[in-house]
C-alpha positions as CSV (number, residue, x, y, z in Angstrom):
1,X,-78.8,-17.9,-3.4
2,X,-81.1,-16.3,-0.8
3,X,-82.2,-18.8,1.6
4,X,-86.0,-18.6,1.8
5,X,-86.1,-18.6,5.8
6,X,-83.4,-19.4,8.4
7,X,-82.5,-23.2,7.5
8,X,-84.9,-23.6,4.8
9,X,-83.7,-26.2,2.0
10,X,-85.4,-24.3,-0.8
11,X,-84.6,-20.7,-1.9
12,X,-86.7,-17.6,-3.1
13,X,-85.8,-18.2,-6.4
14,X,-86.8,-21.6,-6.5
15,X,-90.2,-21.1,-4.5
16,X,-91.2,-18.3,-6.8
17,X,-90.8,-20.0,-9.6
18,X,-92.3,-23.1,-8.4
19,X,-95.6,-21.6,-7.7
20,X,-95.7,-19.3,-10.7
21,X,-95.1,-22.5,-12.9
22,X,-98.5,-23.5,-10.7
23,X,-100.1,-20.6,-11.1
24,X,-99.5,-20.2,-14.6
25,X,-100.2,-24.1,-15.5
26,X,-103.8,-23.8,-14.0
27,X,-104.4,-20.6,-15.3
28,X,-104.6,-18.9,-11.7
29,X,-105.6,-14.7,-12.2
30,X,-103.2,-12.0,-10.8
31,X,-105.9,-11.3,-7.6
32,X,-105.6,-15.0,-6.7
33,X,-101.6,-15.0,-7.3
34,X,-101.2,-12.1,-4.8
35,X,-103.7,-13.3,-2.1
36,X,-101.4,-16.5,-2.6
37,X,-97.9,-15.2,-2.2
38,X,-99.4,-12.7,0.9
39,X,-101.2,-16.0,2.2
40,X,-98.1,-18.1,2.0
41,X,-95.7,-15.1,3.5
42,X,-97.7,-13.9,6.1
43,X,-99.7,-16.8,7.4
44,X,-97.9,-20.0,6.5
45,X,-94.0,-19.6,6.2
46,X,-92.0,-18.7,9.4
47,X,-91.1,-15.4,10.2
48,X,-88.7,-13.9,9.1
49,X,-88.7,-14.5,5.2
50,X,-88.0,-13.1,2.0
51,X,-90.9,-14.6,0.1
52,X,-92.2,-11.6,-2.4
53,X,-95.9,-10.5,-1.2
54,X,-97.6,-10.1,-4.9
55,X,-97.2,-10.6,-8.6
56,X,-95.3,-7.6,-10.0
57,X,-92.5,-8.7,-6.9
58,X,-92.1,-11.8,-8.6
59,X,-92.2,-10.8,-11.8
60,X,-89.5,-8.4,-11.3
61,X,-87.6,-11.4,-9.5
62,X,-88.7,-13.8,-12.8
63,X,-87.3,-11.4,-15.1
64,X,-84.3,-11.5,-14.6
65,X,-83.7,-15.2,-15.7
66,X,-84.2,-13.4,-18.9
67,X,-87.4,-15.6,-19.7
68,X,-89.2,-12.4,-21.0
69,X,-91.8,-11.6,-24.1
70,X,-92.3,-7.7,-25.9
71,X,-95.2,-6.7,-27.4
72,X,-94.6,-5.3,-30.8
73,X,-97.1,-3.2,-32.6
74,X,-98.5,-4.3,-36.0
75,X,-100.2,-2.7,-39.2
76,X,-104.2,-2.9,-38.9
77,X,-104.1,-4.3,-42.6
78,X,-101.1,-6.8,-41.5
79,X,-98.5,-4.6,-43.9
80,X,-95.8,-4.4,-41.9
81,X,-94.3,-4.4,-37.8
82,X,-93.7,-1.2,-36.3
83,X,-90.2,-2.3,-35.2
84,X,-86.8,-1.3,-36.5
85,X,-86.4,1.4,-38.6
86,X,-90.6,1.8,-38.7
87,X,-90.6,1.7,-35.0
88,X,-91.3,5.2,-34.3
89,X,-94.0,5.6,-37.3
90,X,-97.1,6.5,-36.7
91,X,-98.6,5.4,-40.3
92,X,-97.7,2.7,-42.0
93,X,-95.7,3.3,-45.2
94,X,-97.6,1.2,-47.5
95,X,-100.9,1.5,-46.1
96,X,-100.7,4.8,-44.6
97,X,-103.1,3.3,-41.6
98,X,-102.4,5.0,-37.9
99,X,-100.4,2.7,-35.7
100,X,-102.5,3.7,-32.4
101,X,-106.4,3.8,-31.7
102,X,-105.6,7.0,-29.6
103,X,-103.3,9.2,-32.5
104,X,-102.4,12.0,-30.1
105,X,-101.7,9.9,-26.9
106,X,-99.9,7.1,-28.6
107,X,-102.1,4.3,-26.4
108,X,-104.4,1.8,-27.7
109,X,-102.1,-0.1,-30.8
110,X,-104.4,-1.5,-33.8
111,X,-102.6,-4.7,-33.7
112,X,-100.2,-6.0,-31.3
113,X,-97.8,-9.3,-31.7
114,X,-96.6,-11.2,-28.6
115,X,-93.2,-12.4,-29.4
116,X,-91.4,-14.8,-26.8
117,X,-87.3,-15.2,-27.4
118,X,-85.7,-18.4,-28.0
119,X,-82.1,-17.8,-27.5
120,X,-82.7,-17.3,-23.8
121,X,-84.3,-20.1,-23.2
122,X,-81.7,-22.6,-25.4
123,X,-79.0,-21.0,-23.3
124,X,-81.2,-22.1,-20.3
125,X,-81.0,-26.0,-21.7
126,X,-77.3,-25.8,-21.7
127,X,-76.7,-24.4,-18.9
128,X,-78.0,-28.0,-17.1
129,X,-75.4,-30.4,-17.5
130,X,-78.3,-32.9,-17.7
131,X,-80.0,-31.3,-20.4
132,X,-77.0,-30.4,-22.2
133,X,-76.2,-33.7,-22.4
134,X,-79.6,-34.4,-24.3
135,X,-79.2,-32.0,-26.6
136,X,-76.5,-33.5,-28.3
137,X,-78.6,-36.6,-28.8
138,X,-79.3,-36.2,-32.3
139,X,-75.9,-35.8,-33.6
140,X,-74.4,-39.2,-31.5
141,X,-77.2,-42.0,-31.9
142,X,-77.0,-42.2,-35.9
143,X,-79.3,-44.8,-37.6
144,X,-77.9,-48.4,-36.8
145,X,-81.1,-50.8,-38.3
146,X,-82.4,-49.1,-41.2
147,X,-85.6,-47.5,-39.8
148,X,-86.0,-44.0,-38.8
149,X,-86.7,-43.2,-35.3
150,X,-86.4,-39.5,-35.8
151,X,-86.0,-36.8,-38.0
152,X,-82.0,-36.9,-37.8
153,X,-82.4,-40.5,-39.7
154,X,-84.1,-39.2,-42.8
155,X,-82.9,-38.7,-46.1
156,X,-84.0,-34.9,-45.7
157,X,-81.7,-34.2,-43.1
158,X,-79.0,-35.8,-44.2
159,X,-79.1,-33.6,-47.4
160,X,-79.3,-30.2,-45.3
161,X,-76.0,-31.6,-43.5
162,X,-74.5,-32.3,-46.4
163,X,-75.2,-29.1,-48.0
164,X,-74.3,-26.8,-44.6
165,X,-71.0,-28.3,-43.3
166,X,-70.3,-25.6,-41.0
167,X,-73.6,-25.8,-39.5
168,X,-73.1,-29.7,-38.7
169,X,-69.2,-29.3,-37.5
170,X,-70.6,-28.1,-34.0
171,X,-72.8,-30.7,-32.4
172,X,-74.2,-28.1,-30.3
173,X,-76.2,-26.3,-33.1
174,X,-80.0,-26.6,-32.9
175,X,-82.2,-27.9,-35.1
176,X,-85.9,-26.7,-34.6
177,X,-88.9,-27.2,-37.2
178,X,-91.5,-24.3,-37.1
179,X,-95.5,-25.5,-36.2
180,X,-98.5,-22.5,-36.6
181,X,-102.0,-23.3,-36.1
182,X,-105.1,-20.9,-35.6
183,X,-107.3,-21.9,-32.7
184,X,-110.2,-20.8,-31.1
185,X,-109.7,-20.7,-27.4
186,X,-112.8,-19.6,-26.4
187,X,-114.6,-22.1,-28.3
188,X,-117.1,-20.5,-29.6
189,X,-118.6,-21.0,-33.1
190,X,-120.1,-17.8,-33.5
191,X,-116.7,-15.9,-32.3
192,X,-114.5,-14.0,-34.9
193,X,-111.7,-13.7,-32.3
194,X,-108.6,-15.6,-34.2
195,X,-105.3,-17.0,-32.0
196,X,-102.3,-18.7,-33.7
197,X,-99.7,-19.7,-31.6
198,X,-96.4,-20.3,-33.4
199,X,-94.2,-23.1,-31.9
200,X,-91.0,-24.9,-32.0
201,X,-89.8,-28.2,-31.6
202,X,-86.6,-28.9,-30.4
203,X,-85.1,-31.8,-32.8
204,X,-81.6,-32.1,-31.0
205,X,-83.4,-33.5,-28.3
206,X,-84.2,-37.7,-28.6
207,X,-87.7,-38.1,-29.7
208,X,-89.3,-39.1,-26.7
209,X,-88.6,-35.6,-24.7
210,X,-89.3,-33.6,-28.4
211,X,-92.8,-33.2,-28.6
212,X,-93.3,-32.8,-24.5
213,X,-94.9,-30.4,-23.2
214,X,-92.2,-28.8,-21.5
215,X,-89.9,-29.0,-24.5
216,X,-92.1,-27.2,-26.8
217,X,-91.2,-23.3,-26.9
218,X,-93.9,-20.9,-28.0
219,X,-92.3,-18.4,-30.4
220,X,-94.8,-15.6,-31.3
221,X,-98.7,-15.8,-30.0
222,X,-100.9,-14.0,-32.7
223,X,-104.1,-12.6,-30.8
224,X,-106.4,-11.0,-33.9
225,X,-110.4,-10.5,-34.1
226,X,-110.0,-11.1,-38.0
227,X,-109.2,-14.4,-40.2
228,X,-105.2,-14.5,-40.6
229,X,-104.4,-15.2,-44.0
230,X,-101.3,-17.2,-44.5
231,X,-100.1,-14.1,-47.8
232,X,-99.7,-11.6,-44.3
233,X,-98.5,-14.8,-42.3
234,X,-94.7,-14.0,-43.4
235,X,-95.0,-10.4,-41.7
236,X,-95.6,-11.8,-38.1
237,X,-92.9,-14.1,-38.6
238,X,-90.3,-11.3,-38.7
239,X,-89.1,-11.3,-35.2
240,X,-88.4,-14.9,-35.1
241,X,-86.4,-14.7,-38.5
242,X,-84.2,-12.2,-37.2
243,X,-83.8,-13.7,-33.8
244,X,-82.5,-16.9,-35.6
């Protein structure tokens, strides 16, 4: 890796994303993130270094961990995802409603569904030995006293292993359990705006570490100005059922 100045003990990869994870954990705007980057490059670190000078430069560098999300266009009466073999439509086939605001430009989408991959980031988690390790915590500390400490000690979960063998012969297999919730992150009573953020938690991991923060992987972020009802709910789910 590319040393981040002569001598330094930290890289650029590892100072980017250091102050990204900042940035993005106190909600810091674009403007501030490259006056902070210039700032830090220009003023502060020694000369020469290879520190990027604004946001798109370290996104570009980001990227390539393969940590990326894609936008995908949605029916305005929640029919169907313009993806797949309706990816180039410009009506829906059930609805016949027009994909874009702007028909002729193809700019401006009705809807538009924010979907995060998983498999990246599991690969991620097993790429650290250390978290490797933990990830195979479920399927070595079975029940010893009788009382469930996590999920892997119910009854429930022992039936789904008994019924998918081939899925429990490889301890490295994840088990995940799907969360949705609508919020209003504006909080404002009057507001129409509806957000539901679609989450996973990580049950091969030992239950202290599941429910963290850091361990909680947001699947599919649902930005809509109308009520979601769960009837349409299964047609924003679609990415995430094929990813898995």
């Amino acid at each position: 890796m590319k040393e981040l100045y002569a001598d330094s003990k930290c890289t650029k990869l590892v100072a980017t994303i250091f102050l990204m994870n900042l940035c993005s954990i106190h909600g810091i705007n674009y403007k501030f993130v490259d006056e902070l980057f210039a700032f830090l490059c220009h003023h502060l670190l020694p000369k020469p270094n290879c520190l990027a000078t604004n946001y798109y430069a370290t996104r570009a560098l980001t990227q390539k961990l393969g940590l990326n999300y894609e936008n995908i266009h949605g029916c305005a009466n929640r029919c169907i995802l313009f993806q797949g073999d309706h990816k180039d439509d410009v009506n829906c086939p059930k609805c016949g409603s027009v994909q874009y605001k702007d028909v002729i430009n193809k700019v401006l989408p009705m809807k538009v569904l924010s979907h995060f991959p998983i498999i990246p980031r599991l690969q991620c988690l097993f790429k650290t030995p250390t978290m490797s390790e933990l990830m195979l915590w479920q399927s070595q500390n079975s029940i010893v006293n009788g009382l469930m400490r996590h999920p892997c000690d119910s009854k429930a979960w022992k039936h789904i292993h008994q019924k998918f063998l081939d899925f429990v012969a490889d301890p490295y297999n994840v088990h995940l359990d799907f969360d949705a919730n609508g919020v209003n992150p504006f909080k404002w009573t009057w507001s129409t705006w509806s957000t539901w953020p679609v989450m996973l938690l990580n049950y091969n991991l030992p239950p202290w570490l599941t429910n963290k923060k850091l361990f909680i992987m947001l699947t599919l972020l649902i930005l809509r100005k109308e009520f979601i009802t769960s009837e349409h709910f299964d047609v924003y789910l679609q990415p995430l059922i094929e990813e898995l």
